[in-house]
C-alpha positions as CSV (number, residue, x, y, z in Angstrom):
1,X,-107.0,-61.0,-57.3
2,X,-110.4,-60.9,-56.2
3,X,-111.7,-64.0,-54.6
4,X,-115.2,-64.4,-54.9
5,X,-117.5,-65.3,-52.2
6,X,-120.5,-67.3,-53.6
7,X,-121.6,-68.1,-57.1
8,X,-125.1,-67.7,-56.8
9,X,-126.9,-71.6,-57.8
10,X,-125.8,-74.4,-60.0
11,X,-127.2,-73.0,-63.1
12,X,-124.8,-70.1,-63.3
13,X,-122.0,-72.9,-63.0
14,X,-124.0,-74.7,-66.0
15,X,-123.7,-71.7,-67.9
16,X,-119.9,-71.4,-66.9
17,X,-119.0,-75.3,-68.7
18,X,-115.7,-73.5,-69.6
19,X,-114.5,-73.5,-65.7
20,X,-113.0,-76.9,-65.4
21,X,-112.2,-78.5,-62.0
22,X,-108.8,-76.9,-62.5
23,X,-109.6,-73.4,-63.1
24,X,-111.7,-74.4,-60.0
25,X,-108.9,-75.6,-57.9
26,X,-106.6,-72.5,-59.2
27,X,-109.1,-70.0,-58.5
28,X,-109.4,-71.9,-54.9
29,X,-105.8,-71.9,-54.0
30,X,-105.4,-68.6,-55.0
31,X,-108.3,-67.4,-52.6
32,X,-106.8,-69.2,-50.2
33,X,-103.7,-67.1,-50.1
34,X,-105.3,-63.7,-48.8
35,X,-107.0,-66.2,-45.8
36,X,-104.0,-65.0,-42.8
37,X,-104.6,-65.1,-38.9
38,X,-105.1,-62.2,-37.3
39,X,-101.6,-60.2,-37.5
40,X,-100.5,-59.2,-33.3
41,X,-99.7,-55.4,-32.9
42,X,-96.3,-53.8,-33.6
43,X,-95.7,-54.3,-30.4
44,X,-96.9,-55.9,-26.9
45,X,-100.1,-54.5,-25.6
46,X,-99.1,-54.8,-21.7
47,X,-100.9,-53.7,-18.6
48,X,-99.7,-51.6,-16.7
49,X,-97.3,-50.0,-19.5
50,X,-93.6,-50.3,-19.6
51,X,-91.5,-49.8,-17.9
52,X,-93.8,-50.6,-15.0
53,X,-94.1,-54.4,-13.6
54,X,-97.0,-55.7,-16.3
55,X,-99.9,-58.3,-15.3
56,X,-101.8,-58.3,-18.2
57,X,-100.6,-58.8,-21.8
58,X,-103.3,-59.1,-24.6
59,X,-102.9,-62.1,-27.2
60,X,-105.1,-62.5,-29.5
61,X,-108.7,-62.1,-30.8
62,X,-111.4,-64.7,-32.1
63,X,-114.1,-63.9,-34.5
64,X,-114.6,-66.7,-36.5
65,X,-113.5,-70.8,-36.5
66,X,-109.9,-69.9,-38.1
67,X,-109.2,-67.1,-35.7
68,X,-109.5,-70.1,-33.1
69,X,-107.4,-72.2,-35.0
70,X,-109.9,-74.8,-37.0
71,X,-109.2,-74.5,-40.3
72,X,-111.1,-76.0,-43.3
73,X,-110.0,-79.2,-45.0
74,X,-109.6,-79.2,-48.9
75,X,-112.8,-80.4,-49.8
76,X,-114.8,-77.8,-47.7
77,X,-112.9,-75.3,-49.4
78,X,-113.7,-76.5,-52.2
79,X,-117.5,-76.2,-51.4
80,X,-117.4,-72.8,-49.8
81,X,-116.2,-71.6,-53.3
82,X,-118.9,-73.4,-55.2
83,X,-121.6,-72.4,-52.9
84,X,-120.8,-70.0,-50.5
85,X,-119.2,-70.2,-46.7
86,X,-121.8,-71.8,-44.5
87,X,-119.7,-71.1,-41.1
88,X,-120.8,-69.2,-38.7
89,X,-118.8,-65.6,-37.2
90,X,-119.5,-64.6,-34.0
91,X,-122.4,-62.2,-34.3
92,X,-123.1,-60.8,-30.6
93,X,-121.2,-63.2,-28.0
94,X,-121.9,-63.5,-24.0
95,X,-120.5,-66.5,-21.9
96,X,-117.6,-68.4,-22.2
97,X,-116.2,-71.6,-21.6
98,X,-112.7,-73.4,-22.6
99,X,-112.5,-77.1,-21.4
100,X,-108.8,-78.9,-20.4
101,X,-108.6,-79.7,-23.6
102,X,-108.8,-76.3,-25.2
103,X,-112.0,-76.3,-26.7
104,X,-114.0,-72.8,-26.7
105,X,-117.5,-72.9,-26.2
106,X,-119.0,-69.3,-26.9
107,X,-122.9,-68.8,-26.5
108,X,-124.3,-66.1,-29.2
109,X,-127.2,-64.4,-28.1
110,X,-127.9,-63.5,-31.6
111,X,-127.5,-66.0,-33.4
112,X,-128.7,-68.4,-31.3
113,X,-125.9,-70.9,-30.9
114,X,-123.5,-72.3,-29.2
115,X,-120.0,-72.0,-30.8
116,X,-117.9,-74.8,-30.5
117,X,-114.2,-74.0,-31.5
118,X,-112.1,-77.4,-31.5
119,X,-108.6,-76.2,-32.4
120,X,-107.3,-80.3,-31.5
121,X,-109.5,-82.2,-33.3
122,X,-110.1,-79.4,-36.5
123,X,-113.4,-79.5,-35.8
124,X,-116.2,-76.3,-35.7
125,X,-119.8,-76.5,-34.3
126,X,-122.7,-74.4,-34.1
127,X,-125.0,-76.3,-31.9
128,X,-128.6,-75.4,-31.9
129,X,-128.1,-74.9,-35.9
130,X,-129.7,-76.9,-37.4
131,X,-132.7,-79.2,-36.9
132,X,-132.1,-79.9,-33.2
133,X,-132.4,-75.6,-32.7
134,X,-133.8,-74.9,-29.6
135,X,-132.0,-71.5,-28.2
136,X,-133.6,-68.6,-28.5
137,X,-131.1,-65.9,-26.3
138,X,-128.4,-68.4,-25.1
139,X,-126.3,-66.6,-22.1
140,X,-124.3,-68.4,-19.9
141,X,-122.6,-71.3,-19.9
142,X,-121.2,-73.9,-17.4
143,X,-119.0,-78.0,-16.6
144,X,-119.9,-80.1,-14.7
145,X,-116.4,-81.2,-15.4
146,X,-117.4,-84.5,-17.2
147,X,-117.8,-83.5,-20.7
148,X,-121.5,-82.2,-19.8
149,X,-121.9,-78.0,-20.5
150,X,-125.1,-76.4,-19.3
151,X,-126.4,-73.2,-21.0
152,X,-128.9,-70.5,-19.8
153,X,-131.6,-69.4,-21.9
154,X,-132.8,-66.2,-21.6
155,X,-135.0,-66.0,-24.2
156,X,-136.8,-69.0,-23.7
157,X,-136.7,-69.5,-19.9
158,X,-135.0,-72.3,-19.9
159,X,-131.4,-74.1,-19.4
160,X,-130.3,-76.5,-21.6
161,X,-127.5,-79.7,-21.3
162,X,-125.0,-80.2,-24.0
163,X,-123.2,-83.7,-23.9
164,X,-120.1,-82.8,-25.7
165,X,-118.9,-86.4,-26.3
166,X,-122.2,-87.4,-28.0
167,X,-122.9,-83.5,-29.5
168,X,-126.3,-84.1,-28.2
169,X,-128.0,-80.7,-26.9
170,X,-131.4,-81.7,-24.7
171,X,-133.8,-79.9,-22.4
172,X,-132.7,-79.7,-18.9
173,X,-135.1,-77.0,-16.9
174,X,-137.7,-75.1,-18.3
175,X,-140.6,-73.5,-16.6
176,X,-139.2,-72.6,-13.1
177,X,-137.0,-69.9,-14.0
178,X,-137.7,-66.2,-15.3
179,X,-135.0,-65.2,-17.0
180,X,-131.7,-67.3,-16.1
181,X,-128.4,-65.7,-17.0
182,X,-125.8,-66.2,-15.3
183,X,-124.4,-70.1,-14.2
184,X,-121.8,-71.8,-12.2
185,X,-120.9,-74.9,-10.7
186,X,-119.6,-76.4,-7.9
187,X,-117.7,-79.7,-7.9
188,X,-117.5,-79.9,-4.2
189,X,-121.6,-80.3,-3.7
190,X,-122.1,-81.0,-7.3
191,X,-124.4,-78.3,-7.5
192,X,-125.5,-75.5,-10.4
193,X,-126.0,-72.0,-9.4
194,X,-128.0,-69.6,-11.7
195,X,-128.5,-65.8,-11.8
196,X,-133.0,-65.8,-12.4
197,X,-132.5,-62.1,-13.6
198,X,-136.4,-61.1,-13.2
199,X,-136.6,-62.3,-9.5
200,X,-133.9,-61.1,-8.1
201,X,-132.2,-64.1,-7.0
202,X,-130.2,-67.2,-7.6
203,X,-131.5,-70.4,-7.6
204,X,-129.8,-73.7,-6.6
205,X,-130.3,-77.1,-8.7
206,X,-128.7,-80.6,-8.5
207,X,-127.4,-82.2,-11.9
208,X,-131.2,-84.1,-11.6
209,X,-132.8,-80.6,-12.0
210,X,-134.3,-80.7,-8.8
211,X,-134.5,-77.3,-6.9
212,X,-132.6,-77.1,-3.7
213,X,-132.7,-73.4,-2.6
214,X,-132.8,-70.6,-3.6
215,X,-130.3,-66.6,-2.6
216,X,-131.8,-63.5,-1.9
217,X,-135.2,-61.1,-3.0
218,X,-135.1,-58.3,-4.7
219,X,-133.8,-54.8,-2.6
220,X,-130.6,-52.7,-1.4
221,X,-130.1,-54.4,1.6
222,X,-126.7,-57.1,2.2
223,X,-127.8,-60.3,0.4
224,X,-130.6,-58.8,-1.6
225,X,-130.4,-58.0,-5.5
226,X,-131.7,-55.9,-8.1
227,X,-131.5,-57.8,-11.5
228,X,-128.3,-60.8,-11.0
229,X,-126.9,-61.4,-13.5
230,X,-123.4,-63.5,-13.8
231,X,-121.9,-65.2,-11.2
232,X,-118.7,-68.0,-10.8
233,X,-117.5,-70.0,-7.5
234,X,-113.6,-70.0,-6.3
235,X,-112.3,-73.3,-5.5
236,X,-112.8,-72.9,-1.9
237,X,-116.7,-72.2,-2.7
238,X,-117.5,-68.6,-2.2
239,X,-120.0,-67.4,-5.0
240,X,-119.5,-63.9,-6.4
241,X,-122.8,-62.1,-8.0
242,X,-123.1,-59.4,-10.2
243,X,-125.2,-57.4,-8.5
244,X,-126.0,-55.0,-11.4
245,X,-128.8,-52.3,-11.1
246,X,-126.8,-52.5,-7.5
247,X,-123.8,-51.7,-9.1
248,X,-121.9,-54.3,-7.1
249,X,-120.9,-57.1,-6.6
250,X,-121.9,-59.7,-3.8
251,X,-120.4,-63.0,-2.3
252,X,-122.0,-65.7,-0.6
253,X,-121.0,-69.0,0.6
254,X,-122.0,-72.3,-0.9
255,X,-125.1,-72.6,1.5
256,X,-126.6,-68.9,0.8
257,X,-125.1,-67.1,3.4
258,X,-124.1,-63.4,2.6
259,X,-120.4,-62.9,2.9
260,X,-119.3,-59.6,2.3
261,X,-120.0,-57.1,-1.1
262,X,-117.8,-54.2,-2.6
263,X,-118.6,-51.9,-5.5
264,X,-120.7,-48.6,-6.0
265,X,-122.2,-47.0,-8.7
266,X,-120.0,-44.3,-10.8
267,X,-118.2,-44.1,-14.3
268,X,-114.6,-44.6,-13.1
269,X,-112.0,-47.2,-12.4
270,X,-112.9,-48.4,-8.8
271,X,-117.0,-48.3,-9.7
272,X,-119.0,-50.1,-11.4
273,X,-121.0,-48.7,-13.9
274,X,-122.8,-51.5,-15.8
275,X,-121.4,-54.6,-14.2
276,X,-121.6,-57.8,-16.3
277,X,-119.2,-60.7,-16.5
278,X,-117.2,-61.8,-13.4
279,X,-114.0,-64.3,-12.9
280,X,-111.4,-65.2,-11.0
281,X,-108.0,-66.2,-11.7
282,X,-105.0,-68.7,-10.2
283,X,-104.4,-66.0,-7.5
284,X,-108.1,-65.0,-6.4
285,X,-108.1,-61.5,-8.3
286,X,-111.7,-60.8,-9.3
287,X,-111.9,-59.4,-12.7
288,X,-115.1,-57.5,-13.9
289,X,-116.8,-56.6,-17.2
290,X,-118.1,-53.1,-17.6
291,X,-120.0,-52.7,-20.1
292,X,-120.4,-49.1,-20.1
293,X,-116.9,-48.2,-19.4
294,X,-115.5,-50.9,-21.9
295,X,-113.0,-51.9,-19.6
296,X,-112.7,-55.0,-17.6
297,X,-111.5,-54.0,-13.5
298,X,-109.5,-56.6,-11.4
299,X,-110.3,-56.6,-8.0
300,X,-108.8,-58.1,-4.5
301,X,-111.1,-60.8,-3.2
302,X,-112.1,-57.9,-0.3
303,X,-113.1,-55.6,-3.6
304,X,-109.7,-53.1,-3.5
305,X,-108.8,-51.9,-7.1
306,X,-105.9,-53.1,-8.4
307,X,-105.8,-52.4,-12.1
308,X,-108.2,-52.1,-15.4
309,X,-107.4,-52.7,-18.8
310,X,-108.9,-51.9,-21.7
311,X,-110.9,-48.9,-23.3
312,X,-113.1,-47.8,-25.9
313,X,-112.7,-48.9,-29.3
314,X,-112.5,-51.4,-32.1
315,X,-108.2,-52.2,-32.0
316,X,-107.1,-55.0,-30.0
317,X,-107.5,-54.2,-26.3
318,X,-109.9,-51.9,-26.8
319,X,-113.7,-53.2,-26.2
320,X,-117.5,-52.2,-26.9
321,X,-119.7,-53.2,-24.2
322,X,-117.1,-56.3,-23.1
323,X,-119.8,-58.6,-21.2
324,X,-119.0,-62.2,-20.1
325,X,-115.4,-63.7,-19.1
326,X,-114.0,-66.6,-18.5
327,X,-110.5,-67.5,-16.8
328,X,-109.1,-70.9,-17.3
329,X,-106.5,-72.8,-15.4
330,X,-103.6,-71.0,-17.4
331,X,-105.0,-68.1,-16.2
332,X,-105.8,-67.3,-20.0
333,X,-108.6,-64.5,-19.8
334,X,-111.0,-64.6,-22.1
335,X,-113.5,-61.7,-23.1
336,X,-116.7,-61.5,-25.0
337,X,-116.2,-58.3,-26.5
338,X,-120.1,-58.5,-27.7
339,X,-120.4,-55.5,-30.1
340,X,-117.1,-55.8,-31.8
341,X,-118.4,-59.5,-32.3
342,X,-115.2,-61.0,-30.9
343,X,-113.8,-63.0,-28.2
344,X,-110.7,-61.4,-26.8
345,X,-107.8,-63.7,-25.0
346,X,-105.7,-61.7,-22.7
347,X,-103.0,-63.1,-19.6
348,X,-102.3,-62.4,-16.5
349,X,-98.5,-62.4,-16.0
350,X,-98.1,-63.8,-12.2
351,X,-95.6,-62.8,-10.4
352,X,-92.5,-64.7,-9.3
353,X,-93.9,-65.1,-5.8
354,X,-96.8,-67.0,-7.0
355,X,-100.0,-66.4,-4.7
356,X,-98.0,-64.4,-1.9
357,X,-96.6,-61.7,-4.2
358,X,-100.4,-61.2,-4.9
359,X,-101.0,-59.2,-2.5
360,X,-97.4,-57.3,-1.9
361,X,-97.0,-56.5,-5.9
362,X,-95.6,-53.1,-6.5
363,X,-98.3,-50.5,-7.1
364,X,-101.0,-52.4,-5.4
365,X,-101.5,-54.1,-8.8
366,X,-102.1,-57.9,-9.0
């Protein structure tokens, strides 16, 4: 049966007196039917291949709020029949964030919001949506760990807090920034890191918005940038850049000092080609988004290859211009996968040695 997807006004349903509540309610459940999760492969999608020692298995995708597990209740069924489905898809996602208690935050550059995906609570946002909209290219997104998320703006030149508690999005910097993009925090100084994309560096705030320093100028040179654009910090607090008209990327210390770098321009696993999101998992591995080889790399902290995964194309495991990631504490890896307007959840399979068998795995892989 076809299930229809609006009726268009309230006078076509006065014409229709004939439809009763219960034609209504049949009509619904029977729509309801053809709604299924997205069906896994025949198959696991493994990285490496069998019969090789695998380390990343993919797991799913997430396009809309019941791909990530919130499902309407009856009555919102109900009026999504009468007057069409008022949830928001993914339309062109960038960063990421999943919170201990599984909640995916997703920031859509093109539409503007921010995603909020609560699978616990059944509960789907799309801040910035309504008469509190504010965002104009929303890009990265960061915790400070207590239920506060901060989100660049790229669009508007801005960064905006989000107190998740409260669902109240505010203002937090605006006018000091040229185009911020990339964002991180750091628990141990309590201090936000941002990519400013159009000055070449990144710029250091406390949770007051005050300015405390800022990394790098623009150039070629160890510790200087051309165009930043993500970033994220390790638990021991070194900051890794995208460095991407460099075509690398760069780490730092806490304090600004230049660490070390790796990376070099090319079109093949072990270069970068059009470096975007960075992330690191349980074991240090850095994994990197290329856009332009739709592939995502993972790296040893000193910038050896170890494996890619992913190639062109629309199936799952295959990306179009993949851009941010995020890694969370079960070392669940999550890719915007921006033109196929879907989030895609991958895992790294550690090995039985835990952090030592990182760097001893067969293969050199992680």
């Amino acid at each position: 049966m076809m299930c229809p997807r609006r009726i268009i006004g309230w006078p076509a349903l006065r014409r229709g007196l004939a439809l009763t509540l219960t034609t209504l309610l049949l009509a619904l459940s029977g729509c309801a039917a053809v709604v299924t999760e997205p069906q896994a492969p025949r198959g696991e999608l493994l990285w490496p291949p069998l019969p090789m020692e695998s380390r990343i298995q993919w797991l799913r995708e997430i396009h809309s709020r019941e791909d990530a597990g919130v499902r309407m209740g009856f009555w919102e069924k109900l009026s999504t029949y009468v007057v069409g489905d008022t949830s928001r898809e993914i339309v062109k996602p960038y960063g990421i964030f999943v919170d201990r208690s599984g909640r995916i935050f997703v920031a859509d550059t093109a539409a503007a919001v921010l995603h909020v995906y609560d699978s616990i609570a059944k509960r789907y946002l799309a801040v910035g949506n309504g008469r509190d909209r504010m965002f104009t290219t929303p890009i990265g997104i960061a915790s400070d760990g207590e239920d506060t998320l901060f989100i660049t703006d790229a669009g508007a030149a801005a960064v905006f807090r989000y107190d998740v508690g409260r669902q109240e999005l505010t203002p937090f910097l605006a006018g000091v920034l040229g185009r911020p993009t990339g964002i991180a925090f750091f628990p141990g100084n309590r201090l936000l890191y941002i990519s400013d994309t159009t000055t070449h560096q990144v710029v250091v705030f406390d949770l007051a918005g005050r300015e405390r320093f800022r990394i790098g100028h623009r150039g070629a040179a160890p510790g200087a940038f051309n165009y930043p654009t993500d970033l994220c910090i390790s638990p021991r607090g070194e900051l890794f850049v995208t460095d991407a008209l460099n075509s690398r990327i760069q780490v730092f210390d806490v304090d600004g000092h230049f660490l070390r770098s790796f990376g070099a321009p090319g079109d093949t696993p072990g270069y970068l080609a059009k470096p975007k999101g960075v992330a690191l998992d349980s074991e240090g591995h850095v994994y990197v988004a290329d856009a332009m080889q739709d592939t995502v790399q993972i790296f040893d902290p000193d910038g050896t290859l170890l494996l890619n995964f992913g190639a062109g194309g629309q199936g799952p495991g295959q990306f179009w211009m993949p851009a941010g990631l995020f890694i969370d504490g079960n070392d669940l890896v999550y890719v915007a996968d921006t033109y196929n307007r879907r989030i895609q959840v991958f895992k790294y399979l550690k090995t039985e040695g835990g952090a030592g068998g990182a760097q001893t795995a067969p293969g050199r892989r992680p």
